[in-house]
N, C-alpha and C positions, 0 to 999 in steps of 0.2 A: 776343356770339357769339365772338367773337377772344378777350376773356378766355376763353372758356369753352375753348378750342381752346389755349391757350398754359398755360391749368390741367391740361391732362389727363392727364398721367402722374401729375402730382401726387393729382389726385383717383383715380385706379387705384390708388397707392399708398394713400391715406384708406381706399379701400372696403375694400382687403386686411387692413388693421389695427383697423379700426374698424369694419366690417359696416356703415356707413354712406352715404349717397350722397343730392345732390338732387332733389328732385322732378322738377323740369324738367329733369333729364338724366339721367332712367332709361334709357332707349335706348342713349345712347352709352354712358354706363357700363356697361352691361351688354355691350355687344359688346366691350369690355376687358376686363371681367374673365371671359368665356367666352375670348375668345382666351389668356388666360392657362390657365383650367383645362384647358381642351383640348391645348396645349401641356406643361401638370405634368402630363397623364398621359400624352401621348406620350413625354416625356424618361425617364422611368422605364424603358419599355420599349428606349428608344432604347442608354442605357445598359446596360443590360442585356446581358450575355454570352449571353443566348438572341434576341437581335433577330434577324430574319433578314438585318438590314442588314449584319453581323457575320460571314457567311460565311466570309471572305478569313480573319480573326484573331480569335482566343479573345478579346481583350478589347481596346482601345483607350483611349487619356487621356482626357482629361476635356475637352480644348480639341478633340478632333473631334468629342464630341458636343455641344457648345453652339458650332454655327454662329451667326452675327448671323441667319439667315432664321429660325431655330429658337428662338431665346432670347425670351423674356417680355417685357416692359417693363422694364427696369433700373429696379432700387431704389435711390433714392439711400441708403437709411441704413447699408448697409455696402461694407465693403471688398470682392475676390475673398477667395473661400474660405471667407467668414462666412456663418451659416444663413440671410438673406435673400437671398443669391445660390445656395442651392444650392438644385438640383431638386427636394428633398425638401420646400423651403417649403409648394407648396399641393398634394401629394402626396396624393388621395383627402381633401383635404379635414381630415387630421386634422393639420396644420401649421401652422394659423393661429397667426398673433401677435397679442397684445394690445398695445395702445400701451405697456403698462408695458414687456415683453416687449421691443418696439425702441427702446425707450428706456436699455434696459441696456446695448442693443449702440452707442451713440453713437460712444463711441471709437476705432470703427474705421472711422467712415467718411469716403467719400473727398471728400462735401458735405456744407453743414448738411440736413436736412431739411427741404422749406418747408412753414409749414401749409395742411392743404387747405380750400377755402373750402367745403365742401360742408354740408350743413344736419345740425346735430347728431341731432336730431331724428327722424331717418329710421332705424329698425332693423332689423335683422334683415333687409335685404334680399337680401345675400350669402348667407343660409343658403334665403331662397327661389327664388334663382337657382342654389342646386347642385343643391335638389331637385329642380326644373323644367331640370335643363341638357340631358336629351335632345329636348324641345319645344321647347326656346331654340333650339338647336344647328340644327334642323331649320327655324324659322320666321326666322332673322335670315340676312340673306343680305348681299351687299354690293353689290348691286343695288337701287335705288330701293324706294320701299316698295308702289309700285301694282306693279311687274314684279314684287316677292315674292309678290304678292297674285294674280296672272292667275296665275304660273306653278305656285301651291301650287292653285289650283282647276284648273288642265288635266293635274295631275301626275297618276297613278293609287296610289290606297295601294298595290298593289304594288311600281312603283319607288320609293315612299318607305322600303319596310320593305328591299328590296333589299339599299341599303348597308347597313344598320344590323346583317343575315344576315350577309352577306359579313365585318364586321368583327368578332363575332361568332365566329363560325368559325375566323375566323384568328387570333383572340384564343386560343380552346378549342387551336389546331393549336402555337403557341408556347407554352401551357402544358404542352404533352406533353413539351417540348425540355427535358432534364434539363442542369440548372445545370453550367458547367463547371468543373473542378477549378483551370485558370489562371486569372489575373486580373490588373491594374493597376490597383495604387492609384493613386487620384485624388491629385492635386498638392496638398501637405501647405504649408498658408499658412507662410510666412515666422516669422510672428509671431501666436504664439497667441492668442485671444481669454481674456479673464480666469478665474480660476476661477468668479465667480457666472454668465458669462455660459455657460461651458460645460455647469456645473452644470443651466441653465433648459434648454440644448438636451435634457439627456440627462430632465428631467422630461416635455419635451413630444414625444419622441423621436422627435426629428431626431438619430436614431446616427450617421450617418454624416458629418455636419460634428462631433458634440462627438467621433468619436474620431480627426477630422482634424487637433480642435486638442488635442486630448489628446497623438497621436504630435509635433505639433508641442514641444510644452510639454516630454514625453519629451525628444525631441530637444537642446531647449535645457538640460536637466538633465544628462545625459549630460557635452554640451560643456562647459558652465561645471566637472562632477567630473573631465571632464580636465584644465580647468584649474588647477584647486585642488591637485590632486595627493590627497597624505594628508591635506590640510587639509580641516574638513570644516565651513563656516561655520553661523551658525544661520539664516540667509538660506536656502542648499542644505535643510538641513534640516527648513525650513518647507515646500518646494517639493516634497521628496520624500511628506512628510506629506499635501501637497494632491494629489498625482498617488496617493496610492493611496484618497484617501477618494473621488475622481473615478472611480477604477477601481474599485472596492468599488460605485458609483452605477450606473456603466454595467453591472458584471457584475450586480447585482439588478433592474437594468430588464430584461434582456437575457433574465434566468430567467424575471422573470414574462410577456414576451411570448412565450418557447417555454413557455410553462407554458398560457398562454389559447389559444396556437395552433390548438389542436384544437378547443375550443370557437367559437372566430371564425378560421375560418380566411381568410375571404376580405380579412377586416380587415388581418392580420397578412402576407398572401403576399408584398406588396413590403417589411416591413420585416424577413422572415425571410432574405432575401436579403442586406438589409447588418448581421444578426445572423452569419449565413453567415461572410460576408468577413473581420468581426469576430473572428471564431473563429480564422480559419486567421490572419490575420495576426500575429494575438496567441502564436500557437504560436511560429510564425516568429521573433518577437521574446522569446522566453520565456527565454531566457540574460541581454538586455541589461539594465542595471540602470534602474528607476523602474517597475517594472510590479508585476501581482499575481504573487507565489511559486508559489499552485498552478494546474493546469492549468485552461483555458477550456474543453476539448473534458467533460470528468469532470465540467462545474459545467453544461454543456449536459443531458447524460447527465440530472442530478438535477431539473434542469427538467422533464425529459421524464415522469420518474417522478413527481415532483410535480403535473403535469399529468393524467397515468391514476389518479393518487389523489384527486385530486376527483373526475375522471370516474366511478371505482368508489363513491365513497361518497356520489354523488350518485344512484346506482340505488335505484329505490323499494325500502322493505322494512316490512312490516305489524309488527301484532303477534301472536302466537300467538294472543292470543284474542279478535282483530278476523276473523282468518281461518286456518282448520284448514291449509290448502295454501301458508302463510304461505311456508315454504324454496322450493318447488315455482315458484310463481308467481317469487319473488324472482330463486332462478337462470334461469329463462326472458328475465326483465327483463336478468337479468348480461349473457347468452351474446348478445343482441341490443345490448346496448352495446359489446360487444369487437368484436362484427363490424361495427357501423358505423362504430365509429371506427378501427379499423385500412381499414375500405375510405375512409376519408374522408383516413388517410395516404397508402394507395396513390393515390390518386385526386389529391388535393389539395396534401401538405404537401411531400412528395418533389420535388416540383419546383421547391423553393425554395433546396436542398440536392443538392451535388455528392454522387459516388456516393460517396467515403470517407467521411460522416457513417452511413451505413449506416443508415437512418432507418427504414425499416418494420421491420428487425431488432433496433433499440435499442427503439421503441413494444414489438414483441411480447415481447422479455425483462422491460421493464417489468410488461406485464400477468401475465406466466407470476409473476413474485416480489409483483405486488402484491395478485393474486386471490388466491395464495397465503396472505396473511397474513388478507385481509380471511376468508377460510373458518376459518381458524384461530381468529377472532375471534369466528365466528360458532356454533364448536362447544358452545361450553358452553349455549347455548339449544334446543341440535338433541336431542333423549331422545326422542321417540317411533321405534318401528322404522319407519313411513313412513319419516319424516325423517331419520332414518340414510341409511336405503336409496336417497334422492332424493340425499344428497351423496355418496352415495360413486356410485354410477349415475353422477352429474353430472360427480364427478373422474376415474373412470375409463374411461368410453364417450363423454360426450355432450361434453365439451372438447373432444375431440380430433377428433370427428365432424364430417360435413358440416354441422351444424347452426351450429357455429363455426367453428374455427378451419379445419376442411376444407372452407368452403365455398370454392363456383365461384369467389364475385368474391374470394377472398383469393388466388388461382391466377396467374401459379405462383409468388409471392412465398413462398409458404409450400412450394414442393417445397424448397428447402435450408434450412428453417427447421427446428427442433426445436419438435415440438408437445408438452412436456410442460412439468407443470406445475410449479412451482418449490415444493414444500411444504416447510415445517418438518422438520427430523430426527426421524425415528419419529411422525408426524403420521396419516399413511395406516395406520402400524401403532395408532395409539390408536384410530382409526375403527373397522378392522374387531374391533379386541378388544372396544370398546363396543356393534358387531353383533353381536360372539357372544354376549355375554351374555343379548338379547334374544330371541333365536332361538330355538326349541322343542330340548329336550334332546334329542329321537330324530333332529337334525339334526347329521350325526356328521362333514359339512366341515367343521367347523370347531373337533374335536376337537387337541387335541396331534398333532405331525407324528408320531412313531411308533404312537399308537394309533390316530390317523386312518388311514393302509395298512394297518396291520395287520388290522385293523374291516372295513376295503372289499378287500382283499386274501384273507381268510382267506377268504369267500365262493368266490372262483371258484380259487385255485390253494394249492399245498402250503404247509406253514410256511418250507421252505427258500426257496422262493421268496421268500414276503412278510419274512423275515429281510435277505435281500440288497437288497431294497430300501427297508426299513425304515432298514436302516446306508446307505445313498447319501442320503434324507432326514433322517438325522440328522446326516451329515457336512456338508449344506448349512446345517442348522439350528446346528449348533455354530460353522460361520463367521460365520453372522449373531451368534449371541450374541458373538462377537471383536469383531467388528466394533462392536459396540453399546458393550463394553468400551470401547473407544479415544473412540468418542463421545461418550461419559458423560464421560471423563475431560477431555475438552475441554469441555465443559460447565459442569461443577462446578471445573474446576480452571485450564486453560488458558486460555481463553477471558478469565475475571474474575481470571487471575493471583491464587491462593487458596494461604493459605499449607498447606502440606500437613499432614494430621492427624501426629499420636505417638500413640505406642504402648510403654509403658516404657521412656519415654525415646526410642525410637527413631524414623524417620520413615518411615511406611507407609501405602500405599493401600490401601484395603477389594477392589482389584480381584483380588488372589489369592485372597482365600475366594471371592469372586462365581463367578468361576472354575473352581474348584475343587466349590462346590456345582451350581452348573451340568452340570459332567460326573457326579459323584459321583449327584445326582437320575434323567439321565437311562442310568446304571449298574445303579442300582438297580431303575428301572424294566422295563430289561431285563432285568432276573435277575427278576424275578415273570412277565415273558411266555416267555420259554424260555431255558435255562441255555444254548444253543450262542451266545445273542445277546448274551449279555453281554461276553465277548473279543471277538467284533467292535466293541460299540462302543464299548469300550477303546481299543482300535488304530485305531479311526475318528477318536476325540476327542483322540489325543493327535498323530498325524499333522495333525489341523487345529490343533493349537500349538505343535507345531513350526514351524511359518510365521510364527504370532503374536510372536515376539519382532522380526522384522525389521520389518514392518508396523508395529506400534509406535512403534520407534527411529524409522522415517519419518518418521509423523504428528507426534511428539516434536520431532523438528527442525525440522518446517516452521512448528510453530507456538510455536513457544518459544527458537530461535534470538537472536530479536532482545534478551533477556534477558544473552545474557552481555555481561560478567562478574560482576553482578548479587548477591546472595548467595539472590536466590529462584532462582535458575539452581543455584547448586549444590545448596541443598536438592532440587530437583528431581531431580537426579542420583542424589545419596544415598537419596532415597526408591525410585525404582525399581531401584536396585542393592538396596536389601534388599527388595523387592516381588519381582524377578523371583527370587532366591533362596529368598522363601518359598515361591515357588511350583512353584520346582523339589521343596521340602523337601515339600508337599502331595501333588503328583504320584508320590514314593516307594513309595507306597501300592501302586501298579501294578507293578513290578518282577519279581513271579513272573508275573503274566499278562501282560503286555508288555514284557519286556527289551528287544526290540529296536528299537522306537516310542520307548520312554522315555531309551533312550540318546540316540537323533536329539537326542530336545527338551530332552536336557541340555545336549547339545554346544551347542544355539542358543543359551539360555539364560549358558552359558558365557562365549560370543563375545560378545554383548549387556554383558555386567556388565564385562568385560574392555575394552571401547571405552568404556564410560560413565566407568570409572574412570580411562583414558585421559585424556581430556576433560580432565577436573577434574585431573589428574596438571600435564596441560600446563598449566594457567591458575594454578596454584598458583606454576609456575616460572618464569612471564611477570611473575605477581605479586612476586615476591623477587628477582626477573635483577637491579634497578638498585639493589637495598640491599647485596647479596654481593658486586656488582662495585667498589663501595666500601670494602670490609673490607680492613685491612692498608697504607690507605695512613696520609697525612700526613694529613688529613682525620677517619682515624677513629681517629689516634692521638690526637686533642687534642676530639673534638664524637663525641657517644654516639649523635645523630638518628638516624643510618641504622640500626644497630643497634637501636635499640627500634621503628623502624618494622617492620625484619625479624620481631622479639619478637613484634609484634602478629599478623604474617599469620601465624606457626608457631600460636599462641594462636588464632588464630580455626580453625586448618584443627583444634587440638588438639578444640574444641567440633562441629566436623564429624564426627570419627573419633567421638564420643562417641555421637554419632547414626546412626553405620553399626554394621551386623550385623559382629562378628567370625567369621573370625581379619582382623588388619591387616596384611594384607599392602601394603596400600595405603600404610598411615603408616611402615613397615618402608622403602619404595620412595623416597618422600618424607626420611626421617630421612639415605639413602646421598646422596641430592644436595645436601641443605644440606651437611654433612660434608666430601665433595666440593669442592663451589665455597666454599668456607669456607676450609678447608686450600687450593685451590688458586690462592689469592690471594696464598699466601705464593711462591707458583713464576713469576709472573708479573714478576717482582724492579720491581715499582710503588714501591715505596719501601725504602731502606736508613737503620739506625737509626746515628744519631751522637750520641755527648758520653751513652753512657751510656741513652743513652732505652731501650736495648734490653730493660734491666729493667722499665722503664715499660709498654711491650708483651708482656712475660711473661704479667705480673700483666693487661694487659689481655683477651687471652687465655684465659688460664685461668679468668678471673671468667664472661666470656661460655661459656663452652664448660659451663661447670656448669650455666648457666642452660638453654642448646641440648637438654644430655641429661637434664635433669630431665623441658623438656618434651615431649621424643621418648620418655622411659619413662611419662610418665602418657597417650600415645598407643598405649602397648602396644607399639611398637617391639620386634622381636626382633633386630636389629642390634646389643645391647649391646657388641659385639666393639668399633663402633668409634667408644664412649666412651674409649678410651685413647690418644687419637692426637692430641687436643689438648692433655692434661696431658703426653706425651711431648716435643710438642717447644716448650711454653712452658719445660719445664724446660731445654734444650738453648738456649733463644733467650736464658734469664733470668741463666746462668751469667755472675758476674763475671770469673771467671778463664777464659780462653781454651781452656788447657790441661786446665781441667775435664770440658769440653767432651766429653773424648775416652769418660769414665769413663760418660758417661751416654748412651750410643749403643746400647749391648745391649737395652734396652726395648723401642727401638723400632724394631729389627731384629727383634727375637721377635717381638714383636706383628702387626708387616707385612714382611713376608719380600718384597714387590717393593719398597720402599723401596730407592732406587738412588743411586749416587754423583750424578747429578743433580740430585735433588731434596734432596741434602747440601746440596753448591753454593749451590742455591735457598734456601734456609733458612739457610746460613751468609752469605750476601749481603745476607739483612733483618737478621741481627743487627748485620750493619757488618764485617764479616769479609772483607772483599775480596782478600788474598794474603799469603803470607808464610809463612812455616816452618813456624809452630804450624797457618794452616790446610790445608798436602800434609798435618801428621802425623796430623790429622783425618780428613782422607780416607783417609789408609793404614790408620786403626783400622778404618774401614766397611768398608773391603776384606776387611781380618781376620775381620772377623764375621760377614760374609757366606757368607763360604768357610766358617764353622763351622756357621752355622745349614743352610747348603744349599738350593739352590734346588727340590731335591725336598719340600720341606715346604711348598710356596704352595700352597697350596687356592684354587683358580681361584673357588669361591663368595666367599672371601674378600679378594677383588682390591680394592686401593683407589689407591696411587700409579700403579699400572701403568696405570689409565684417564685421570689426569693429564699433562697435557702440560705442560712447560716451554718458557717463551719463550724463554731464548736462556742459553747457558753462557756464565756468567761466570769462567771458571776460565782463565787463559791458557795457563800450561804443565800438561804431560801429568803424571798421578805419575812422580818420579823419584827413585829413592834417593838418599838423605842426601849420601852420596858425590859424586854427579853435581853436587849441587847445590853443595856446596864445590870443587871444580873449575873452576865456570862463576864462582863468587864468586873466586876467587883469581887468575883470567887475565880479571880485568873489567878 
């Protein structure tokens, strides 16, 4: 008996691991392992930020809630902090360990383990003392066994059932108490427990010790990468490997328990809570390094959906020809799974879940996008008109209806909820065009929007009546057709990043004829109903494209943004700069019967190609900034790289201009800035030529500048003016003799008439000309010629030095005549 008594933690430990126990001490064993269970499900609640022990503070540590009166039998086989010490061990039962299971955790603990001497032989007794623990609970007392015995026969079943009400009740009254948003993590162990060993917790999901030793393990990663610095060892490396394949383990246990949630909810309600905490901690920590990249709250999200996607495709559905009311029956079945399992959120899962998870509003968006897809799925079997009639009935009355989504018990979670359904684009419009078809011909709803008023219109009132409102129905119906425009286009093109069709050479969308036919059919249509409706719907339909080019540009950037600099981003560009042109060029047609409509939607039109070509202008010159800024020094006097990297991007934009509608104004625009920052290298005085190199950059110069204007004229360029400005002053730069110099300066005063003694300076600086007599009398010749040419001859379109700037005058003394300057030489 004394052995038996000096065994007995030991053997509590045995039964816990082993479902084991001896015959001859079933009694005592059992009143240890009840005091234990009773206790694992009191700690849960105890912990718990909704205990009402918890009043005083949103959350408390972990060491007030495991007093010594409250704690279990201490396990010898681990340390604090390991899953045999946390509350979660016999937590409802689904925490047991297998002796393999504590035997992995040896290494932490704080004794050996002793074996227990209890009979192998005995099984299963642990699992028939949980099933029986409300009879246990009731019949074991700590009172003799004949006092259990009188006072369960004098008790009345009422006071037996009593407590059992009472706790009940307050069980139901602490489920109402919504989870709060604060919290205190529990005391994160020292020292991690291994990766197999964290790995087993997170299989047999105890979450909340494997992601205690997880942020531990975190933690010590961290520390050791500050210590390392930049060094990045293969030790560190291994460590960050095993902290995300642990985290990759826990976020997929984590999905699939919010994924079963709804299905077992009562299973899941304590462990959705340290999925909960999991969540938001994780956010918390979503900057520091050793964790997953993307967000925990967005992979909850997909749980959830994954979750209502079983649920939906778990609803009975026949076959057509097992049963005629096959769709009928089915959505009846749907619209009674959405409502219990949204009231089983309301009711059930919310309370597991602080109010930022927004949890009956995440379930219901789910259902609205998943019903959606699953009807989608369903339509190509739907052909009888019943069956039409029953889905569209279903999506457009009976969803939204008391029968679902407005029912009593969804109330009032659903007053700030959007009850609609999430359908496919033009989904609702394939339904009803597939009910017109079936419908009897003298059913005239669902004829064309202008002949449908006009049809039911002409009956009770004038033609001028049913005219004015025939163009309000067609103005509405010409937005939808825009609208559908931009859709398609995302569709077919956006969406799957598609390269865009040609069209003799050029690159074009089909959405300008679409467009064009569109108004053109319903034109035509009203010139056979009465000749006053035809200008109306003229000026109807071109007033609603007038708006269409901004809405466009919108849509365009929100979804095609992420593209540049791309070269399917500029194609894109180029296509709709000659799309919205041709469609300007189709719309001409109208010009006697609407001038003043078609101007608007030229101007839109205008504006639109104007910013598009903007864009691409700018990205062009972002593209070449660090190859020009290169030109003219040391650099690009001896290595060609940056130069034929320039070559390349002038040659790719030359294959772009190829692809756009003329005139090129565009390449015209393009041609003045290369030109520009080309020549304006030479102002920048980045380098000065010595020992003669200055012939060397003549010739460099003028090679590349043939190359430049060959391919700005097979771009069509009309800026031919200013191909002369690089042969101009290579000749000036290439001059051996100094004094030559002077002979060759008329060119390039004719040519560019703002051409200023500045940019003389600038250009006599690169050749190596830095002072002295021959370069005032240079400068005195520019003066000369200046004064002949006259500055009333600059043609302002024709400006090219005058938009250059020069860095800094290298010139020290002012011009001074010849004179002055022998004077200052003779009294030195």
């Amino acid at each position: 008996m004394d052995k038996s008594s000096e065994n007995q933690e030991e053997d509590r430990v045995s039964l816990q691991s082993n479902g084991k126990m001896q015959a001859n001490g079933v009694v005592k064993e059992a009143l240890g392992v009840l005091q234990t269970f009773r206790l694992s499900i009191r700690r849960p609640a105890e912990k718990s930020p909704r205990s009402p022990k918890r009043k005083g503070s949103k959350v408390t540590s972990r060491a007030e809630s495991e007093s010594p009166s409250s704690l279990p039998p201490a396990s010898p086989s681990l340390s604090s902090g390991s899953p045999a010490a946390s509350p979660l061990k016999t937590s409802g039962g689904f925490f047991q360990k297998t002796d393999e299971d504590l035997t992995d955790m040896t290494q932490h603990k704080r004794k050996p383990l002793a074996r227990s001497k209890t009979d192998p032989n005995m099984s299963k007794v642990t699992d028939s003392l949980l099933k029986k623990g409300s009879s246990i609970r009731r019949s074991l007392r700590f009172s003799s066994k004949k006092e259990n015995d009188k006072a369960a026969k004098q008790e009345h079943p009422a006071a037996e059932a009593l407590p059992e009400m009472r706790e009940e009740k307050e069980m139901k009254m602490e489920e109402l108490e919504e989870l709060e948003e604060m919290y205190t993590l529990p005391e994160i162990p020292h020292t991690p427990l291994s990766v197999m060993q964290i790995n087993k917790l997170i299989e047999m999901e105890v979450l909340e010790e494997a992601h205690l030793n997880l942020l531990a393990m975190r933690l010590e990663f961290q520390k050791e990468q500050e210590q390392t610095g930049d060094d990045f060892p293969m030790e560190m490396a291994k460590k960050e490997k095993d902290l995300t394949l642990l985290y990759t383990d826990l976020r997929k246990k984590i999905c699939t328990i919010v994924c079963d949630s709804n299905s077992f909810p009562a299973r899941n309600k304590a462990l959705l809570v340290h999925v909960t905490r999991i969540i938001q901690e994780e956010e918390k920590r979503a900057e520091e390094p050793g964790g997953l990249p993307d967000s925990w709250r967005e992979a909850w999200k997909e749980a959830v959906s994954q979750g209502v996607q079983v649920k939906v495709d778990g609803v009975h559905l026949e076959r057509k020809e097992q049963n005629l009311s096959w769709l009928a029956v089915h959505l009846g079945l749907l619209g009674k799974t959405i409502v219990e399992d949204l009231e089983n959120v309301k009711r059930e899962l919310r309370w597991s879940y602080p109010p930022s998870f927004k949890v009956f509003s995440t379930y219901l968006k789910s259902y609205h996008r998943i019903v959606g897809q699953h009807l989608r799925k369903l339509e190509p079997q739907v052909t009888e008109l019943k069956d039409l009639y029953a889905l569209l009935d279903w999506i457009l009355n009976k969803y939204k209806s008391e029968k679902i989504l407005g029912s009593f018990s969804l109330q009032p979670d659903m007053a700030e909820e959007s009850a609609e359904m999430q359908l496919q684009e033009g989904f609702l419009k394939q339904l009803l065009e597939k009910y017109c078809c079936k419908v009897k011909p003298e059913m005239i709803l669902f004829l064309p929007a202008e002949t449908r008023v006009l049809t039911v219109l002409a009956c009770c009132f004038s033609l001028s009546v049913c005219v004015c409102v025939c163009v309000c129905v067609l103005q509405e119906d010409m937005s939808a057709v825009l609208d559908r425009v931009i859709e398609l286009e995302h569709e077919t093109v956006w969406k799957d990043k598609t390269e865009p069709q040609r069209e003799d050479n050029l690159l074009l969308s089909p959405f300008p004829m679409d467009i064009w036919t569109a108004v053109q059919g319903r034109v035509d249509h009203s010139r056979k109903l009465d000749p006053d409706l035809e200008k109306k719907v003229i000026a109807s339909c071109l007033e609603e494209l007038k708006r269409f080019p901004r809405k466009f540009e919108t849509q365009f950037k929100s979804h095609c943004s992420s593209l540049q600099p791309q070269p399917l981003w500029t194609d894109y560009h180029i296509t709709y700069i000659n799309s919205f042109q041709a469609l300007q060029e189709h719309m001409a047609g109208y010009q006697d019967s609407c001038p003043h409509q078609l101007e608007g939607f030229k101007r839109e039109v205008k504006g639109l190609v104007v910013r598009l070509m903007e864009v691409l202008e700018e990205q062009f010159k972002e593209d070449v900034k660090p190859f020009l800024r290169r030109m003219m020094t040391r650099k690009w006097l001896t290595n060609d790289d940056d130069f034929k990297q320039l070559d390349g991007r002038i040659q790719r934009l030359s294959r772009h201009c190829d692809s756009m509608r003329p005139p090129h104004e565009f390449a015209s625009r393009l041609h003045y800035h290369v030109v520009k920052e080309y020549v304006g290298q030479l102002m920048k005085n980045n380098y000065s030529c010595k020992n003669r190199k200055h012939e060397k950059a003549a010739a460099k110069i003028n090679e590349q500048w043939n190359k430049l204007s060959n391919l700005f004229d097979d771009m069509k360029s009309n800026h031919e003016w200013l191909h002369h400005v690089g042969h101009d002053l290579s000749t000036i730069i290439g001059q051996s003799n100094k004094a030559d110099i002077k002979s060759h300066l008329q060119p390039l005063v004719e040519h560019y008439p703002d051409f200023s003694r500045k940019h003389l300076v600038a250009v006599l600086y690169f050749r190596g000309l830095h002072k002295g007599r021959e370069r005032h009398l240079i400068l005195q010749k520019l003066a000369a010629l200046r004064k002949e040419v006259g500055s009333t001859s600059t043609d302002r379109g024709r400006v090219l030095f005058g938009d250059m700037q020069v860095t800094a005058s290298t010139d020290c003394l002012p011009v001074l005549p010849v004179s002055c300057l022998r004077f200052l030489r003779t009294h030195s």
